[in-house]
C-alpha angles and dihedrals in degrees: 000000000000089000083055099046089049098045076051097052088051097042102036137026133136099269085068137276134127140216119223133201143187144185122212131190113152095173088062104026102253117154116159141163138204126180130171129191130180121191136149112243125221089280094052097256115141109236126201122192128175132189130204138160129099128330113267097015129091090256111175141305135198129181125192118184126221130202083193120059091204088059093054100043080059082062104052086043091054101048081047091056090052081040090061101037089069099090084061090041107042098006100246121092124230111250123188107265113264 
């Protein structure tokens, strides 16, 4: 959990900065994509988008915005957990984009 906290605190922090993954399967056509951002907006709120879909198409994209930080930091842990559950879903593991 240290090795992820630390990969966090060099991809993401609330200055800016964002963390992208991809899985990658060509034998059996995989080709996905996972990006994360945090940043606070012009009121203070602490904003998190992510970003999903195939690789080289627009895909998807969702923002919730958080007063707390705590709160939004929950919400990071949580979509990395999903994140690291897909090798058990669709059989290919999210790397950090080269």
């Amino acid at each position: 959990m240290e090795s992820t906290r630390t990969l966090l605190d060099a991809c993401l922090s609330l200055d800016g900065g964002a963390l992208v993954l991809q899985a990658c399967d060509p034998s059996r056509n995989i080709r996905r994509h996972w990006h994360i951002e945090l940043r606070r907006d012009l009121f203070g709120w602490i904003v998190v988008e992510w970003r999903w879909g195939r690789i080289g198409t627009a895909g998807q994209s969702r923002s919730l915005a958080f007063e707390q930080e705590g709160e939004a930091w929950r919400l990071v842990r949580r979509l990395l957990v999903r994140r690291a559950g897909a090798e058990r879903r669709i059989g290919v593991a999210y790397r950090p984009a080269s």
